[in-house]
N, C-alpha and C positions, 0 to 999 in steps of 0.2 A: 060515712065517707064524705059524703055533702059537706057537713060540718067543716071539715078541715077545708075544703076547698075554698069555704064561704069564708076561713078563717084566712087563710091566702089573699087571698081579695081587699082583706079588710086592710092586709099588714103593708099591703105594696101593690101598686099598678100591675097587672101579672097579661103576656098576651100571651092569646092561644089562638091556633088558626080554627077560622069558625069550622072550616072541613072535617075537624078530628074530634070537636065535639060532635057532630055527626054522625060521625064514621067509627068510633073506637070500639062499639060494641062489636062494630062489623071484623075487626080484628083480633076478635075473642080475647078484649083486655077489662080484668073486671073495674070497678069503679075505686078501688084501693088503689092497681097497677094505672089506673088513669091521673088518679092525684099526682104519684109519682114521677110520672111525665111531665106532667105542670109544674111542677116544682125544679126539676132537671132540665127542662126546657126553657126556665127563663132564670136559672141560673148563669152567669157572667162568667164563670171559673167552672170548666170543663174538665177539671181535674176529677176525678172520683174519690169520693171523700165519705164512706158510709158512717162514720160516727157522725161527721156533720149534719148529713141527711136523717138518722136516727133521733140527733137532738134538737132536728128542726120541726119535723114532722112528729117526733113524742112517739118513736118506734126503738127496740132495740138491736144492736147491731147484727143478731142472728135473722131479724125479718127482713131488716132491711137487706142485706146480703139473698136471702131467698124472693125476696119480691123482685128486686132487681134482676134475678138468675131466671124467674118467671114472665118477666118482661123479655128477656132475650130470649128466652126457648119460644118466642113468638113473632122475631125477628121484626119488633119495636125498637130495640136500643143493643149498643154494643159496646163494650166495654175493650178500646183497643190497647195495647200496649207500646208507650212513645217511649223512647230514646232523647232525654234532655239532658245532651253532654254528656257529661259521665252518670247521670241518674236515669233510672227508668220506672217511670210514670203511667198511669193507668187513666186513660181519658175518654169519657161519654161521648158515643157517637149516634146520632139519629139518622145517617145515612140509610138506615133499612126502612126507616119510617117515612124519610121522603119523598122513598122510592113507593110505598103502598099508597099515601096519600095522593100521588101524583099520577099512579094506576085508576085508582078510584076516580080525580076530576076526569082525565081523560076519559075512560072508559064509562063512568056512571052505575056502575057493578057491584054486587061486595066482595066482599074481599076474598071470600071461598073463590069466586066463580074465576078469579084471577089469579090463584094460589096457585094454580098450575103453570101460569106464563110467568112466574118471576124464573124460573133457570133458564127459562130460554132467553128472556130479556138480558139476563144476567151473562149469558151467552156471548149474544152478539156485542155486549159491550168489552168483554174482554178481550176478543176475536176484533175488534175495530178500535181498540186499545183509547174508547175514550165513553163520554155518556151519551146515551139515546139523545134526539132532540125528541117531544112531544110529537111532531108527524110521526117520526120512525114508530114510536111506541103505538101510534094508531096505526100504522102500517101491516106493523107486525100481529099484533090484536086482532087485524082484520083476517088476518092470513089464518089464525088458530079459531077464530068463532065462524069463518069460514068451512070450508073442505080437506083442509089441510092439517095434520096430526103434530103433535109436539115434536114425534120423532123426525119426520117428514124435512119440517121448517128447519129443523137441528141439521138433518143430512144435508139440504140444502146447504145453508152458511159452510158447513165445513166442504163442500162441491167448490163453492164461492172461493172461501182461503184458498184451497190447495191449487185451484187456478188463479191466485194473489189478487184477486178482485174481493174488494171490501164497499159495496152498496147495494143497497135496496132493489135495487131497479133488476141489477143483476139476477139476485136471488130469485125477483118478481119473475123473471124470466124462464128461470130452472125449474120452479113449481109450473109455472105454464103449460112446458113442454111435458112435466110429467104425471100432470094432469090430462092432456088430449092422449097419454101414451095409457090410459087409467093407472099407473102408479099409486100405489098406496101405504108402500110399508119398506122396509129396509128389503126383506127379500124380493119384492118386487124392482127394486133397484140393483140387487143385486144380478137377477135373471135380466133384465134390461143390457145389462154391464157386458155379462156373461154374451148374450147372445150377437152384442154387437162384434166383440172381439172375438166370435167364430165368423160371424160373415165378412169379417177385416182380412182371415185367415185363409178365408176358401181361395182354392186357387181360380184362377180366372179362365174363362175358354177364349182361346183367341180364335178369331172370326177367319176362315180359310180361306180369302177371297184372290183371283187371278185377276190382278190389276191389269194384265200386260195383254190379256187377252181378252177385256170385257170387249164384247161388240154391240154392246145394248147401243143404242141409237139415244 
């Protein structure tokens, strides 16, 4: 596989970010699915085109279809489907990649160890209907390598929405409080819930007191 890389190299200026040489083992991609990225990633034309890629790289178009298909079941590359006019087109996307990349500077991790904060990340950016800035993503990172549970940080955000507040700070606040209350788990919020809205419900004793005849002094 070297080969072909070193053959890439020879044929044209090719960049790759020094992070993902690094880091690609860390995302369980073998050195075949690594060329394939170098070659897709400094492509000009983001169309998808596997005969192209088949008689660029000297593969045939049943590998090439399956290495690509194995590249995405590892949520590397994505293959969206566009609407040009009246044609519709299939275009190479590395959005999943430079969301792992950018896990990894942040955090400093591999990539297992973060495999679990991409739904939540993925989460709150749907939920705030735009992308993380790098603080948030260390924010929220710190919140799960903390004391705080995937599901936890999730119930949180959705605490968040449904009271139409969309920030950090807010959330920060909700874990706070359901941390000194020891909350740990959905049913621990849920008896929290529960118990608040029966002492909401109790009726009140009103205090019997004769205004008209106190004589205390």
């Amino acid at each position: 596989m070297m080969e072909k890389i070193i053959e890439l190299l020879k044929e044209k200026t090719i960049a790759v970010p020094r992070i993902l040489f690094q880091s690609y083992r860390e995302f369980k991609l073998t050195e075949q699915e690594f060329v394939f990225i170098i070659y897709l990633w400094n492509e000009n034309d983001k169309l998808f085109n596997p005969k192209k890629i088949g008689e660029d790289l000297g593969y045939s178009l049943n590998e090439v279809l399956e290495i690509v298909n194995n590249i995405a079941s590892k949520d590397c590359l994505e293959i969206k489907v566009v609407k040009n006019g009246s044609k519709v087109e299939e275009h190479i996307s590395f959005e999943e990649l430079y969301k792992k990349l950018a896990f990894f500077i942040v955090n400093g991790k591999p990539v297992q160890e973060e495999a679990k904060k991409t739904n939540v990340y993925d989460a709150f950016e749907q939920e705030f209907g735009r992308t993380l800035s790098s603080m948030e993503y260390e924010i929220i990172g710190g919140w799960l390598d903390g004391e705080f549970t995937e599901e936890v940080v999730l119930l949180a955000l959705k605490e968040a929405v449904y009271n139409g507040v969309f920030n950090l700070r807010y959330i920060d606040k909700i874990l706070y409080e359901w941390k000194k209350k020891g909350i740990q788990s959905k049913e621990d919020i849920e008896r929290e819930k529960k118990s608040f809205m029966e002492r909401k419900q109790e009726p009140k004793e009103l205090f019997d007191y004769d205004w008209l005849n106190d004589r205390s002094e």
